[in-house]
gemmi code that builds the backbone of each chain (N, CA, C; Angstrom):
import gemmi

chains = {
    "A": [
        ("UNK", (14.973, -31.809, -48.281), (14.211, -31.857, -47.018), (13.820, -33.305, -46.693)),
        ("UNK", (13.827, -33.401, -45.555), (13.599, -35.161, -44.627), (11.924, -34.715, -45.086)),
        ("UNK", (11.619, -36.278, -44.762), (10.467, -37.129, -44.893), (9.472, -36.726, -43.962)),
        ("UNK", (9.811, -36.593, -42.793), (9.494, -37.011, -41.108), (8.308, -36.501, -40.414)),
        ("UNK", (8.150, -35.060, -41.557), (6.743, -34.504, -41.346), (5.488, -35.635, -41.706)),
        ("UNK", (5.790, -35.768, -43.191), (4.960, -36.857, -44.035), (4.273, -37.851, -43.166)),
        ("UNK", (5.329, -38.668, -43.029), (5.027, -39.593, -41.648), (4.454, -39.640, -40.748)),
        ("UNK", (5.124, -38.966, -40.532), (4.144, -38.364, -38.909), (2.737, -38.006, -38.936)),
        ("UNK", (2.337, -37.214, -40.286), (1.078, -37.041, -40.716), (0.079, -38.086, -40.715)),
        ("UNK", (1.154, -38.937, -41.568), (0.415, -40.180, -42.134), (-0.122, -41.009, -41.021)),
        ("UNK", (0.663, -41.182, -39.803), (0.639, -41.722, -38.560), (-0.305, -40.815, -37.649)),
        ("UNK", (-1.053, -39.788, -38.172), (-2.276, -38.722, -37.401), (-1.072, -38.177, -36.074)),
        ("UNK", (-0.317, -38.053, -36.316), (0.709, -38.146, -34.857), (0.852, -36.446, -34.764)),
        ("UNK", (0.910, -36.531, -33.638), (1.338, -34.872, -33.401), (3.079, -34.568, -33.269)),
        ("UNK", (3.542, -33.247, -33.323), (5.064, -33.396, -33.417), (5.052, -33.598, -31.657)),
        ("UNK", (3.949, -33.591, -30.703), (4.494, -34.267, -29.033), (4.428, -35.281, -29.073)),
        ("UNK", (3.645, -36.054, -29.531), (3.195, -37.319, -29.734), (4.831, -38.173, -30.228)),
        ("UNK", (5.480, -37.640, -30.993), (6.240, -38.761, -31.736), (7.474, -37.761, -30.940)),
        ("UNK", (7.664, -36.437, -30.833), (8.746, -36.324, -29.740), (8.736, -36.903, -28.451)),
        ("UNK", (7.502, -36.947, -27.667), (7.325, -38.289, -26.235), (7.996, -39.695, -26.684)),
        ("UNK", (7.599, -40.320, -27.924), (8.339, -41.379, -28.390), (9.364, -41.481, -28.598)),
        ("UNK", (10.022, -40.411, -29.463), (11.418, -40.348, -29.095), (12.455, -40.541, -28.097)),
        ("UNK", (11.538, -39.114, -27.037), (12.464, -39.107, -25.919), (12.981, -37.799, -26.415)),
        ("UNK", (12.362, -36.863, -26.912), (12.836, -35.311, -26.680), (12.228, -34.416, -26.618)),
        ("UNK", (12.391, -33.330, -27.101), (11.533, -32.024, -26.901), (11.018, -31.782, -28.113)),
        ("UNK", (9.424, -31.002, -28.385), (8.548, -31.415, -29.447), (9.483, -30.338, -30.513)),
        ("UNK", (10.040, -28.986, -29.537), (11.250, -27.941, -30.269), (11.706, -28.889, -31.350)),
        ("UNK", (12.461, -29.631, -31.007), (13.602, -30.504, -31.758), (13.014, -31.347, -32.749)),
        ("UNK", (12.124, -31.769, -32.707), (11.273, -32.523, -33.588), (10.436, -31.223, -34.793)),
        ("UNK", (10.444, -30.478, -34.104), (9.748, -29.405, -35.345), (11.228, -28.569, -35.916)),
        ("UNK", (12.409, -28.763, -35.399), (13.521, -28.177, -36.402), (13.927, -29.464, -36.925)),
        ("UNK", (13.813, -30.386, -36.871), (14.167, -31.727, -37.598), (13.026, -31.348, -38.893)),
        ("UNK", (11.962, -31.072, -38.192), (11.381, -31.451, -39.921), (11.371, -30.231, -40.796)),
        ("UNK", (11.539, -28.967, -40.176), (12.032, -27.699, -40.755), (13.192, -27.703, -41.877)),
        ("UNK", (14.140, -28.576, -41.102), (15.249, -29.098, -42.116), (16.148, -27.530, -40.967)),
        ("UNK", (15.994, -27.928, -39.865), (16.815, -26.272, -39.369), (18.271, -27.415, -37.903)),
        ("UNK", (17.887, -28.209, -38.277), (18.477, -28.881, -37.372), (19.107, -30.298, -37.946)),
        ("UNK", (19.958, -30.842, -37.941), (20.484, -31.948, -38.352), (20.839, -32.901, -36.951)),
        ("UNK", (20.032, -34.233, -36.907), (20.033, -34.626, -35.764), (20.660, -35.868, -35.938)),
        ("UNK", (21.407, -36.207, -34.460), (22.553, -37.441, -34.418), (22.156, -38.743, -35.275)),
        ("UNK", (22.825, -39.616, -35.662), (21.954, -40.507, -36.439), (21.462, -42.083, -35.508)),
        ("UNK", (21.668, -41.365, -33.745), (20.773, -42.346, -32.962), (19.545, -41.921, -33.107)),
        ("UNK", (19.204, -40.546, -33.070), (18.075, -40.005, -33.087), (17.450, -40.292, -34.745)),
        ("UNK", (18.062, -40.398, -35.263), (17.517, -40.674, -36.453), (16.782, -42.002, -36.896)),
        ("UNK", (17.718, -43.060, -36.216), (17.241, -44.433, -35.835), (15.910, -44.542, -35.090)),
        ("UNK", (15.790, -43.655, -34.029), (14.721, -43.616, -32.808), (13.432, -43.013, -33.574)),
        ("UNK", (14.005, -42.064, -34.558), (12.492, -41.569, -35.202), (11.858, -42.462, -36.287)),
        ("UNK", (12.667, -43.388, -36.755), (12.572, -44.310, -38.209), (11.969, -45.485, -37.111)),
        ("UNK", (12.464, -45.767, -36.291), (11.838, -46.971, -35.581), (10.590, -46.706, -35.071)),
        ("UNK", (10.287, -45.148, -34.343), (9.072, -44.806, -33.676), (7.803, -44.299, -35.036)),
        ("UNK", (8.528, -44.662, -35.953), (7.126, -44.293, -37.071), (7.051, -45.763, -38.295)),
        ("UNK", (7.678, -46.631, -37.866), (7.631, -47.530, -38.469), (8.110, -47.942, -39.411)),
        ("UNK", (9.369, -46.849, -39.764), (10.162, -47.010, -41.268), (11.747, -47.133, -41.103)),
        ("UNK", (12.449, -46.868, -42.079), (13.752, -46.901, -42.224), (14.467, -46.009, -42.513)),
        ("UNK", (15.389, -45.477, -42.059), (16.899, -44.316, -42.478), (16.069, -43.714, -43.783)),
        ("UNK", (16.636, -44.539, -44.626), (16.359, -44.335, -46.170), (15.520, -43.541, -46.413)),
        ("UNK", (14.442, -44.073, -46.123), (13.182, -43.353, -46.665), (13.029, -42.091, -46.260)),
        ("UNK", (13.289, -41.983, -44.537), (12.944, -40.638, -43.871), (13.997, -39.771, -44.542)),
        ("UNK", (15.313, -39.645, -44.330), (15.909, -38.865, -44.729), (16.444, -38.989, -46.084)),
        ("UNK", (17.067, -39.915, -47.083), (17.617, -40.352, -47.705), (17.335, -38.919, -49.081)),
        ("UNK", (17.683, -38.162, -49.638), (17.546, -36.982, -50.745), (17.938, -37.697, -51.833)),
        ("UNK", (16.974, -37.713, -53.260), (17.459, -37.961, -54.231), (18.419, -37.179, -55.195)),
    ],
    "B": [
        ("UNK", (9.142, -46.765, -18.917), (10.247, -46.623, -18.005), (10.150, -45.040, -18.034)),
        ("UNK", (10.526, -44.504, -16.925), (11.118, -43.631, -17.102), (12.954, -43.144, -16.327)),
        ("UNK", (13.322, -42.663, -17.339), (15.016, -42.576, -17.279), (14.998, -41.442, -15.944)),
        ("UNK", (16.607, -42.374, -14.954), (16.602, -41.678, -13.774), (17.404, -39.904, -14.440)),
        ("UNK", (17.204, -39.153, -13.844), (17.351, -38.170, -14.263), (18.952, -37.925, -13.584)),
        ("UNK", (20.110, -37.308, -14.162), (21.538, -37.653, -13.101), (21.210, -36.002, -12.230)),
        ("UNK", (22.125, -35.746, -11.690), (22.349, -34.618, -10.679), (22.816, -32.990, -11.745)),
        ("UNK", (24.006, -33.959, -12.602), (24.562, -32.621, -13.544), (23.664, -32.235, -14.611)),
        ("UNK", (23.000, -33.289, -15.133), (21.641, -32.810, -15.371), (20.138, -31.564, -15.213)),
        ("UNK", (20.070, -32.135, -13.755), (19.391, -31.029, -13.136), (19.916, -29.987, -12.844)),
        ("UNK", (21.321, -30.133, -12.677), (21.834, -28.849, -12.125), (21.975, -28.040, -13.596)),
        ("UNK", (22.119, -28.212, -14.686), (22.249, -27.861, -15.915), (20.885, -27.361, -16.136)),
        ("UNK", (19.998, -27.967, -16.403), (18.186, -27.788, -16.307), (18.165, -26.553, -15.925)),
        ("UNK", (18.317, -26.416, -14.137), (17.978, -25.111, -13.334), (18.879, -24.025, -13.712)),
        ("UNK", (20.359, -24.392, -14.511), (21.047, -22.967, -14.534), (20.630, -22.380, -15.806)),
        ("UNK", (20.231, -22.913, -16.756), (19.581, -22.625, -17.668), (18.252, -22.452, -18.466)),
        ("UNK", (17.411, -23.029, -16.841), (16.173, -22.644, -16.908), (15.611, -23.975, -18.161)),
        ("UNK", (15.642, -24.659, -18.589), (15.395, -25.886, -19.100), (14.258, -26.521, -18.884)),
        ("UNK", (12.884, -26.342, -19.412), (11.659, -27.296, -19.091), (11.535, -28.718, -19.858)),
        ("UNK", (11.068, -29.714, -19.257), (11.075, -30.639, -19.944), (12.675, -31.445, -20.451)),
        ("UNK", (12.607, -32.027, -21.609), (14.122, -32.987, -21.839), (14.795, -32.027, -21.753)),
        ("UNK", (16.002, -32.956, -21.783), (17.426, -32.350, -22.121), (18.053, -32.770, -23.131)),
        ("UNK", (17.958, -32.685, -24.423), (17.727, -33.608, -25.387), (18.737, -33.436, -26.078)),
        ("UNK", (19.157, -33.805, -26.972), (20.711, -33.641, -27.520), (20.707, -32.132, -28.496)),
        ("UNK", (19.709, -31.781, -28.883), (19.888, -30.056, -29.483), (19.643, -29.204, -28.559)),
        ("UNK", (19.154, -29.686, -27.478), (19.382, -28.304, -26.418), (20.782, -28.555, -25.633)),
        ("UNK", (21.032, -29.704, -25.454), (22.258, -30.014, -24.957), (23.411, -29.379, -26.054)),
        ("UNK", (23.622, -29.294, -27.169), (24.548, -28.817, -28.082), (24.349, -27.355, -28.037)),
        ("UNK", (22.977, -26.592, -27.893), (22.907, -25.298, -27.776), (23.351, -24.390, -26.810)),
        ("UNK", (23.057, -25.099, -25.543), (23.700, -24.655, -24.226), (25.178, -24.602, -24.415)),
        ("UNK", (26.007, -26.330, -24.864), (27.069, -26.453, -24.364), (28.145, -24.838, -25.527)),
        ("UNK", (27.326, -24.770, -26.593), (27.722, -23.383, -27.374), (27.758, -22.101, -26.364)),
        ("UNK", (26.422, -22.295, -25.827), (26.204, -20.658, -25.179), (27.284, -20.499, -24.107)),
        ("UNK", (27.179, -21.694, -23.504), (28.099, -21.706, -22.230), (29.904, -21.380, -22.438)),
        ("UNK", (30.168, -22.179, -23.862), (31.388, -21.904, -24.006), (31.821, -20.552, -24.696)),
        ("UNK", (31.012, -19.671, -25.269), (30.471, -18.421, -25.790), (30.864, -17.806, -24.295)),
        ("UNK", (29.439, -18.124, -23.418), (30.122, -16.845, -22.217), (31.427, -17.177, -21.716)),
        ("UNK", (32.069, -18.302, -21.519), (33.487, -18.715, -20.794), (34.575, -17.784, -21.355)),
        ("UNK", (34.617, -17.648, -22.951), (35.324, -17.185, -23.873), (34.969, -15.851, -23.360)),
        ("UNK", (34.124, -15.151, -23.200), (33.689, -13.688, -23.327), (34.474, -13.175, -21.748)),
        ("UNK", (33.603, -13.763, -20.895), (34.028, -13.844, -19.146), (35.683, -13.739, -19.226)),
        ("UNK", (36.324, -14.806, -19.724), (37.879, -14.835, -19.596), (38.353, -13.241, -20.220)),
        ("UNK", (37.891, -13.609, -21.521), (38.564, -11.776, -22.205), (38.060, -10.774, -21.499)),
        ("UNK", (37.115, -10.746, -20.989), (36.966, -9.161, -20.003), (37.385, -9.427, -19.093)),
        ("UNK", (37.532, -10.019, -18.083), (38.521, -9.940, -17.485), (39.801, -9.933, -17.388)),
        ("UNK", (40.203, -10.694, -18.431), (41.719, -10.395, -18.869), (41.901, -8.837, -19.342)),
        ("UNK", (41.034, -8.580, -20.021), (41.024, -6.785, -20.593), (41.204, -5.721, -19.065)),
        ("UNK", (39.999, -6.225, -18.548), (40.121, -5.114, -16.999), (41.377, -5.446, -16.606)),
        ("UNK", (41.987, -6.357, -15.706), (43.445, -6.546, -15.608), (44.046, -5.793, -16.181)),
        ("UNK", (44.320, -5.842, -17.618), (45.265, -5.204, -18.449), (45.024, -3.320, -18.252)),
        ("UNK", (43.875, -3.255, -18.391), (43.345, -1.602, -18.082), (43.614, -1.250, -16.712)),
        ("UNK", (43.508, -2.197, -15.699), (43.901, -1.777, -14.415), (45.515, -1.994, -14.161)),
        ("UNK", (46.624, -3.138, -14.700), (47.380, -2.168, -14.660), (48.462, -1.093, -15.428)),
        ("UNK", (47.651, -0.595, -16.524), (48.154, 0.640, -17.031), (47.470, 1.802, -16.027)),
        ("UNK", (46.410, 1.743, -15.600), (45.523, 2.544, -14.619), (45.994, 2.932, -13.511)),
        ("UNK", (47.074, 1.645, -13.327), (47.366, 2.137, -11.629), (48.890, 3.083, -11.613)),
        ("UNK", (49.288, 3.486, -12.620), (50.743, 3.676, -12.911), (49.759, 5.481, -12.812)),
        ("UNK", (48.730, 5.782, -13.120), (48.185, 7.287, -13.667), (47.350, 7.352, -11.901)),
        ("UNK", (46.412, 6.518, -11.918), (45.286, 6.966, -10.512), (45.915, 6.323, -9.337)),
        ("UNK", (44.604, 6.553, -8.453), (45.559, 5.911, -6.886), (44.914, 4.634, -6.647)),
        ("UNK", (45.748, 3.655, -6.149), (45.309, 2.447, -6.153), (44.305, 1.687, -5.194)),
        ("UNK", (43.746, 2.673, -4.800), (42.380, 2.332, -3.936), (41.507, 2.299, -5.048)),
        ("UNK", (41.391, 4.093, -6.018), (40.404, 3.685, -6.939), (40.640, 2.693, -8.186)),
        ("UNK", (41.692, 2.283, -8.141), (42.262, 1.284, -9.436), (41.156, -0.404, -8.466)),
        ("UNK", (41.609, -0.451, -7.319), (41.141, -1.584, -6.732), (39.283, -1.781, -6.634)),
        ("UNK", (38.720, -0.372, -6.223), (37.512, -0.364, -6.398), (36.830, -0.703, -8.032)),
        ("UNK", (36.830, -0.136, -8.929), (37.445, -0.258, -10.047), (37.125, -1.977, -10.376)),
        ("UNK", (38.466, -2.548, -10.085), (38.380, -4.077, -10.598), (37.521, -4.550, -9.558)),
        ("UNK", (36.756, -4.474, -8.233), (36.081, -5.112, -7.716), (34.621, -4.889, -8.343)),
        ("UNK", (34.553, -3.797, -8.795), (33.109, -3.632, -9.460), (33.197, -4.433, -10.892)),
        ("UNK", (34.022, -4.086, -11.610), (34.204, -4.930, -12.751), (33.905, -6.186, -12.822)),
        ("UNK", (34.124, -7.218, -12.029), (33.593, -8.312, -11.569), (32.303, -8.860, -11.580)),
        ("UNK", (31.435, -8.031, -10.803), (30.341, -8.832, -11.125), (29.802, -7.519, -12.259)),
        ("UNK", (30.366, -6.846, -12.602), (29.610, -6.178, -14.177), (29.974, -7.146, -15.676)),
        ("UNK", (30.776, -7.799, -15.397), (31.282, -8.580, -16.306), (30.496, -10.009, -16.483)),
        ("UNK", (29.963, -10.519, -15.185), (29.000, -11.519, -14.625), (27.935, -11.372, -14.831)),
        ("UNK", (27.685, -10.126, -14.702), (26.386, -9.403, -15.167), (26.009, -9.542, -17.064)),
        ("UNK", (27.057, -9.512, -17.584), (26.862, -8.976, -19.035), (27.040, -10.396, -19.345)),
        ("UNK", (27.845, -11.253, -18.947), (27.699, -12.677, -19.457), (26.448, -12.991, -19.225)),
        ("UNK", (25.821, -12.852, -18.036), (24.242, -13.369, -17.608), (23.470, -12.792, -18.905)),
        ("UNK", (23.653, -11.815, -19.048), (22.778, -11.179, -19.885), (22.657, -11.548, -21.554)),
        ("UNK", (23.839, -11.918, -21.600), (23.977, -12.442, -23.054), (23.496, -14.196, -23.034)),
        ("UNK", (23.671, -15.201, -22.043), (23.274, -16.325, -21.823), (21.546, -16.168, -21.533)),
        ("UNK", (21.110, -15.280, -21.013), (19.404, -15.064, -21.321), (18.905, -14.864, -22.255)),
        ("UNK", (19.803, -13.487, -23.211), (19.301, -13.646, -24.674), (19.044, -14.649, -25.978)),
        ("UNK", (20.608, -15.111, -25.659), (20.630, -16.182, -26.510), (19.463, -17.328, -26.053)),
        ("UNK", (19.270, -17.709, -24.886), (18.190, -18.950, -24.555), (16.926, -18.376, -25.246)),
        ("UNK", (16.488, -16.946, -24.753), (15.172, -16.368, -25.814), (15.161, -16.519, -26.877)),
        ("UNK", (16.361, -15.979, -27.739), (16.489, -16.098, -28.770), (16.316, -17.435, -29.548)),
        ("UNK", (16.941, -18.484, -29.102), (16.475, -19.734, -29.399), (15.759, -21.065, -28.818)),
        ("UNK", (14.922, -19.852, -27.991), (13.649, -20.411, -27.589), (13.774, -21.712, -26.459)),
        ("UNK", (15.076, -22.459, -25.727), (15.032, -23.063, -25.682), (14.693, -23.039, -23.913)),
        ("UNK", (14.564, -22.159, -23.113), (13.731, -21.903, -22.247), (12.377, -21.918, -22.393)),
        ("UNK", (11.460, -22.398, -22.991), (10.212, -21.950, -23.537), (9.295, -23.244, -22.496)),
        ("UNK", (8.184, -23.100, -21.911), (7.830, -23.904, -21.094), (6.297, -24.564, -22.049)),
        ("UNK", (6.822, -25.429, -22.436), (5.439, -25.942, -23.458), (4.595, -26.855, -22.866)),
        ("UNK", (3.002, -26.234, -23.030), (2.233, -26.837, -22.128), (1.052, -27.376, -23.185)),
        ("UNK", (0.507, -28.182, -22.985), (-0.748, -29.352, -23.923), (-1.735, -27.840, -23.067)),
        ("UNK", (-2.756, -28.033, -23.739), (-3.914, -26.624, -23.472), (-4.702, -27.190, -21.911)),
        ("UNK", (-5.113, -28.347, -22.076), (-6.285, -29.034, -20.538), (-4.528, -28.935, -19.532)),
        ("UNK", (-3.626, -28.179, -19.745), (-2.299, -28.599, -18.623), (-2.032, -27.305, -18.315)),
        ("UNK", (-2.670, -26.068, -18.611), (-2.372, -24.843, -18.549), (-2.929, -24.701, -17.399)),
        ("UNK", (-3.865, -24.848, -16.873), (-3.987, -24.134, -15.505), (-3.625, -24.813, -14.268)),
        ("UNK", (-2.932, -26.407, -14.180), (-2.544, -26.690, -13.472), (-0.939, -26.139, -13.483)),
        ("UNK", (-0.531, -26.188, -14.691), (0.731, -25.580, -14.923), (1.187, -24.591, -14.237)),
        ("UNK", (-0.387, -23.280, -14.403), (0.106, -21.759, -13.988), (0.272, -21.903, -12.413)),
        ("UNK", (-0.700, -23.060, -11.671), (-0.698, -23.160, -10.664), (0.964, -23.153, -9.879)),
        ("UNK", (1.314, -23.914, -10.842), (2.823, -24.648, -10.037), (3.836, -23.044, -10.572)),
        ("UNK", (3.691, -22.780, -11.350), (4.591, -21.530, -11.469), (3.926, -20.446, -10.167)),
        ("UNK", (2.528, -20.273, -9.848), (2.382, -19.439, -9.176), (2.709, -20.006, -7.622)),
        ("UNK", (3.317, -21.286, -7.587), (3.605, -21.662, -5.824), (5.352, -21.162, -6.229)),
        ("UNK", (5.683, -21.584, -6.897), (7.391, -21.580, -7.193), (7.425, -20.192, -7.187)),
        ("UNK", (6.518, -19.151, -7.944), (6.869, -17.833, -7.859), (7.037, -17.216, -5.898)),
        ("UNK", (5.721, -17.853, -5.916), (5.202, -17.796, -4.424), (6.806, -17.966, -3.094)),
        ("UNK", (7.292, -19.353, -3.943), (8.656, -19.795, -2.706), (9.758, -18.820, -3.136)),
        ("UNK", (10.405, -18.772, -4.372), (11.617, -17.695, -4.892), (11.300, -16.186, -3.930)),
        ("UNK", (9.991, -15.533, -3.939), (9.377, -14.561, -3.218), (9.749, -14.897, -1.915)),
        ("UNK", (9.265, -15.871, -1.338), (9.504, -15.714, 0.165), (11.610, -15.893, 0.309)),
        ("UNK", (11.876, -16.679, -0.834), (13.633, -17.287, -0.419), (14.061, -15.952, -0.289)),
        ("UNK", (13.921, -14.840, -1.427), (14.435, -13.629, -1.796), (14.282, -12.444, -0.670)),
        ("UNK", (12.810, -12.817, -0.029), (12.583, -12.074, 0.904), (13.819, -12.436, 2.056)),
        ("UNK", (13.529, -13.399, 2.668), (14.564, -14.136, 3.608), (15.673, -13.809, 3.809)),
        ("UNK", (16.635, -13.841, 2.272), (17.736, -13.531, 1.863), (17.776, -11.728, 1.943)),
        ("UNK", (16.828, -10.977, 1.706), (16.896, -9.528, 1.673), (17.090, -9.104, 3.342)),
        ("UNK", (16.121, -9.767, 4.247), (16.369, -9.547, 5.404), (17.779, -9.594, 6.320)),
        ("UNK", (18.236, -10.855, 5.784), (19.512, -11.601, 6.499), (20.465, -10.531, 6.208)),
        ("UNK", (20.534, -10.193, 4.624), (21.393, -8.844, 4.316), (21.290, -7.530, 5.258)),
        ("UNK", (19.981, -7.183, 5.202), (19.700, -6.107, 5.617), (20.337, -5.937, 7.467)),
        ("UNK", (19.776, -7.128, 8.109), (20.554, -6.982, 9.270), (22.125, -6.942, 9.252)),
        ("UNK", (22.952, -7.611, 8.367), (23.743, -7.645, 8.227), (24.971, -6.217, 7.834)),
        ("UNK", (24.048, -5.856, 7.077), (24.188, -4.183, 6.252), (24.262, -3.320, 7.508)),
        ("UNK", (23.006, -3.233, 8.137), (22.982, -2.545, 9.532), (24.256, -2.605, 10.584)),
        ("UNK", (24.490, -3.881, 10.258), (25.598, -3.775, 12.238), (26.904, -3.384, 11.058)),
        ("UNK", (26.905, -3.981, 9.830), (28.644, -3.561, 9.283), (28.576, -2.190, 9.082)),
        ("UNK", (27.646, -1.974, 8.433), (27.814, -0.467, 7.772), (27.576, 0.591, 9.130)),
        ("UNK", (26.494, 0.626, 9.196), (25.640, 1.521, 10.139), (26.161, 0.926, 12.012)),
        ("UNK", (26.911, 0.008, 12.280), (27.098, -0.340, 13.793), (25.721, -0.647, 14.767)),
        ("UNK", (24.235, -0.722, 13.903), (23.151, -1.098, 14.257), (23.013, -2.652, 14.668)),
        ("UNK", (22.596, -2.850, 16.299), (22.993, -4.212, 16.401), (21.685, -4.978, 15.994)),
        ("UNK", (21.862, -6.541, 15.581), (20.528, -7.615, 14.784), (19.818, -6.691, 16.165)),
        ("UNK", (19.694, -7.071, 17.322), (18.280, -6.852, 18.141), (17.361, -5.381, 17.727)),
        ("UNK", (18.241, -4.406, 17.733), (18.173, -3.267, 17.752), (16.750, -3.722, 15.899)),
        ("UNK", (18.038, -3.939, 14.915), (17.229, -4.265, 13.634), (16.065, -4.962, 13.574)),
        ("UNK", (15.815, -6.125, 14.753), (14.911, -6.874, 14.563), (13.629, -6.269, 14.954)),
        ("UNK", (14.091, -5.520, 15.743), (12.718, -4.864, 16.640), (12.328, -3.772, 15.730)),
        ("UNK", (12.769, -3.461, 14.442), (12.213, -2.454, 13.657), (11.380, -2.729, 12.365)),
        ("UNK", (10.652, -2.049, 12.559), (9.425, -2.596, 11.468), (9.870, -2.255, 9.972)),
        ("UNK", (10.819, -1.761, 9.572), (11.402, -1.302, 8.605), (11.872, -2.396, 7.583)),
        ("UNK", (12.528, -3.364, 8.547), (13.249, -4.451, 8.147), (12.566, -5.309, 7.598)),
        ("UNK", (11.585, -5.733, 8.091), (10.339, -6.536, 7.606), (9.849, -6.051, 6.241)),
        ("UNK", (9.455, -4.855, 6.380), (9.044, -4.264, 5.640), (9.629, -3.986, 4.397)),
        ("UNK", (10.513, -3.937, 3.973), (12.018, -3.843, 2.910), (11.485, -5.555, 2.050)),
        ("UNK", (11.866, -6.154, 3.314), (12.076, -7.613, 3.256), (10.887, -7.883, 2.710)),
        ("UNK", (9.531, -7.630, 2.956), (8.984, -8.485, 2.118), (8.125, -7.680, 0.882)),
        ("UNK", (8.826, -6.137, 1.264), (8.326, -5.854, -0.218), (9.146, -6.321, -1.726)),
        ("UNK", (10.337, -6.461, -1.395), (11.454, -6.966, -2.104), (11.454, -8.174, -2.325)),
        ("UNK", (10.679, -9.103, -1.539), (10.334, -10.677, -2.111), (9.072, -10.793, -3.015)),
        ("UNK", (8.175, -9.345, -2.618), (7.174, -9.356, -3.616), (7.170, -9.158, -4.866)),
        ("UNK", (8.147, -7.924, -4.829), (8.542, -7.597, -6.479), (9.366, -8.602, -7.229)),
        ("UNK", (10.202, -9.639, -6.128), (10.694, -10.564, -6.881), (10.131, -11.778, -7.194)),
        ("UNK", (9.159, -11.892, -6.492), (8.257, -13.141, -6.748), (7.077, -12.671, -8.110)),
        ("UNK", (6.918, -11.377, -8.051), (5.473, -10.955, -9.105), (6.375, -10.856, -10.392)),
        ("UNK", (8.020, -10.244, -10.640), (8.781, -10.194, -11.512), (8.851, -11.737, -12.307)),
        ("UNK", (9.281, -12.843, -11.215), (9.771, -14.254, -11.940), (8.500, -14.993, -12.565)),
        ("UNK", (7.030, -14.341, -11.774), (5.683, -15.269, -12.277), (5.749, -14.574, -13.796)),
        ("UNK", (5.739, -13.192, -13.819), (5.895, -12.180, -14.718), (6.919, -13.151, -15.971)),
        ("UNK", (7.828, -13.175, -15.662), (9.219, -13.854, -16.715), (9.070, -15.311, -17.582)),
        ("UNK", (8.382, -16.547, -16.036), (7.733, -17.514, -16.689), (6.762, -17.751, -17.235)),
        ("UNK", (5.675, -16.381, -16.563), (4.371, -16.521, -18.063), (4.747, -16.413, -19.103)),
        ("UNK", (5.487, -15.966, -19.372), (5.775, -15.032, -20.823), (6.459, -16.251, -21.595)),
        ("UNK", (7.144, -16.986, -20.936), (7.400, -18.115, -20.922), (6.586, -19.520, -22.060)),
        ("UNK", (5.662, -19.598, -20.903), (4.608, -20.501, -21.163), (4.037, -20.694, -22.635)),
        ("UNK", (4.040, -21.514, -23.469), (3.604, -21.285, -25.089), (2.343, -23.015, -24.922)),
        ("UNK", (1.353, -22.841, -25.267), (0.147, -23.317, -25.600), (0.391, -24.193, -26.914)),
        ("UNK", (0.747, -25.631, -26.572), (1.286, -26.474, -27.547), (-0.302, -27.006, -27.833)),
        ("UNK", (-1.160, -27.083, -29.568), (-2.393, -27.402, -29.659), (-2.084, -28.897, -30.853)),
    ],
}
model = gemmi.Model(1)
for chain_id, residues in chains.items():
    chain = gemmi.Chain(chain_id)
    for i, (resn, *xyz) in enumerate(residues, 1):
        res = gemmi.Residue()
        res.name, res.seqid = resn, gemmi.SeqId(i, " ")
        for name, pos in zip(("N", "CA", "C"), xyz):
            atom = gemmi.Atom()
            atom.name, atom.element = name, gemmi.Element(name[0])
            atom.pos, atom.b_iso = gemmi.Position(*pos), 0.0
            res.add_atom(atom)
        chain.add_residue(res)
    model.add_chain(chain)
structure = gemmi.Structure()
structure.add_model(model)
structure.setup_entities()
């Protein structure tokens, strides 16, 4: 499972809050962090940039 | 900034009832559903064809012709019906509103219910005169001057306007 909830937490952010930042629908942002959706890896860029981190961290599975 | 919105866009939005983005997982969900009904639409109709003509070799070909003209929009019908489910089903019609945005929200659904009501009405009338002089040889004046017509007309924009407020409340989900 991605990071992206964590984050977002950590950032007090709501899943509209950081989907408005994105640029999508808050839907899509709550199956991203569900792990029910696998999203393009522009969008992946757009969420790592809009929370202040990198690829790696958000998604990256050990 | 905000991004200009294109035309195929909106027109995509409204056929699928779409609030808010168009974002690349609703865009991948649609472009599924859509190619789902294309696939479905083509085979029933290719099927009726095929049933109509083994059909016409046994019945008479008026009712073979009535037949495939109804088939048509029953087939339109059942694609519609399966492209509504699936959007319920995965929610992606869902009109999500912040809680202090709900009653301006209901407002704008209850003017839009309000206009679809009067379009539907409009449209019921135009038929109805129309119905009259083809079917019945009743001429528009004759129709206009009858209180009947009106009456049809805007009870039929009512039930369709109280039906769609009805469809998009249900709609509406309270994002906290």
């Amino acid at each position: 499972m991605n990071r992206v909830k964590d984050y977002r937490l950590q950032r007090g952010w709501s899943q509209l809050k950081l989907a408005t930042a994105v640029g999508v629908a808050r839907q899509t942002i709550n199956l991203i962090e569900n792990g029910k959706y696998n999203p393009s890896l522009k969008l992946c860029i757009g969420i790592a940039k809009a929370l202040g981190t990198d690829l790696n961290t958000l998604f990256w599975e050990e | 900034m905000t991004e200009k919105t294109s035309l195929a866009v909106r027109c995509l939005k409204h056929l699928y009832g779409i609030d808010g983005v168009l974002d690349e997982y609703k865009r991948h969900e649609i472009n599924r559903i859509g190619n789902n009904a294309f696939i479905l639409l083509t085979g029933g109709l290719f099927l009726l064809d095929l049933v109509a003509i083994f059909a016409a070799a046994t019945y008479p070909s008026t009712d073979v012709l009535v037949a495939l003209l109804l088939g048509l929009p029953l087939s339109i019908m059942g694609v519609m019906v399966y492209v509504s489910w699936m959007l319920r089903k995965l929610r992606l019609d869902d009109i999500e509103v912040a809680p202090a945005d709900l009653g301006p929200r209901l407002k704008r659904l209850r003017w839009r219910a309000l206009f679809v009501g009067g379009y539907f009405a409009l449209w019921m009338f135009l038929m109805t005169l129309g119905m009259n002089w083809w079917v019945d040889g009743v001429s528009f004046a004759t129709s206009l001057a009858t209180l009947s017509t009106y009456r049809t007309a805007g009870l039929a924009g009512l039930i369709f306007g109280v039906w769609m407020y009805g469809v998009w409340r249900l709609r509406v989900k309270v994002i906290r």
